[in-house]
C-alpha positions in Angstrom: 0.0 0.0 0.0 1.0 3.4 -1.1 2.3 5.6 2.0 -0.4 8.3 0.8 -3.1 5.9 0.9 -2.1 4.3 4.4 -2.0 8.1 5.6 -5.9 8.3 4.0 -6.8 4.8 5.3 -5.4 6.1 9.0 -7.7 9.2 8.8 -10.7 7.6 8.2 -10.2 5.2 11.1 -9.3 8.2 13.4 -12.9 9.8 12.0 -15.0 6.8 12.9 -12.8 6.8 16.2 -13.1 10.2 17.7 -9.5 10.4 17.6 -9.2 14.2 17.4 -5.3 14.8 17.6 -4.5 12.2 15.1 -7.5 13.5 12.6 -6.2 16.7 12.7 -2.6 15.6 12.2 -3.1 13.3 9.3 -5.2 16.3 8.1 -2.7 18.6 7.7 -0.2 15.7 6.5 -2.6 15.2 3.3 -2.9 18.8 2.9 0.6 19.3 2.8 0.9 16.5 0.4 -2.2 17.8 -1.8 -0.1 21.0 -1.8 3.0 19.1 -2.6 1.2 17.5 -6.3 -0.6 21.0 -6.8 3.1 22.2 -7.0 4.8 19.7 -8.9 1.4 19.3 -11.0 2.0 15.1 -11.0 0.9 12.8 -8.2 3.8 11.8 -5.8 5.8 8.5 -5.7 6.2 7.3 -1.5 10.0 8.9 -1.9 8.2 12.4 -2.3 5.6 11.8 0.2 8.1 10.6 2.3 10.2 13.9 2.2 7.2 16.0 3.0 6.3 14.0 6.2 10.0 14.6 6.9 9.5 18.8 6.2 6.4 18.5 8.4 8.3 16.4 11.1 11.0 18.9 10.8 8.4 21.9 11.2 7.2 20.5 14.4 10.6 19.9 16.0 11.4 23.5 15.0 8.4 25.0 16.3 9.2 22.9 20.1 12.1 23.6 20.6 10.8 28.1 19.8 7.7 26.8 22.3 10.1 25.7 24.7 12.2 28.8 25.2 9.2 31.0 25.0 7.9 28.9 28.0 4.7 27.9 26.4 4.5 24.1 27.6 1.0 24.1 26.4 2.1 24.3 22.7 4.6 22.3 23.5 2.7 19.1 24.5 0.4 19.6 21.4 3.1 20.0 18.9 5.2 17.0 20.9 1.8 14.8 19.8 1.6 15.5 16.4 5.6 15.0 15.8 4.8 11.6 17.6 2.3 10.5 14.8 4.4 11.6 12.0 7.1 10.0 13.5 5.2 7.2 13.5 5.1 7.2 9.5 9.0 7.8 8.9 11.4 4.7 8.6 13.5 4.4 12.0 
């Protein structure tokens, strides 16, 4: 199975499970890859999806470790969760 279709198949099952976090995470994931085929104007292989789930994981580390020494643990925690998901998509 193609990663981008995993990533639709996981948001569905986190729609008919109330998960709200991981919805809105795999949400902006396919966004970001819609954007991603809007750009390059061709669907993507897994090698390009790949590299924009490594952008986005990227993103969120950036925008932790900005939380972090603005003291705002709140945003911290919910940026921690989504990096965890993603993570959860990229090879070890």
């Amino acid at each position: 199975m193609a990663l981008a279709e995993r990533l639709t198949d996981d948001y569905n099952a986190a729609l008919r499970a109330g998960e709200d976090v991981r919805k809105a995470t795999l949400r902006l994931l396919r966004a970001a890859i819609r954007n991603a085929e809007i750009e390059q104007r061709a669907p993507l292989d897994d090698a390009a999806v790949l590299r924009v789930l490594q952008a986005q994981a990227k993103q969120r580390r950036d925008s932790i470790a900005l939380y972090e020494q603005g003291g705002r643990m709140d945003l911290v925690a919910g940026e921690t969760a989504e990096l965890a998901i993603i993570e959860g998509y990229l090879p070890a």
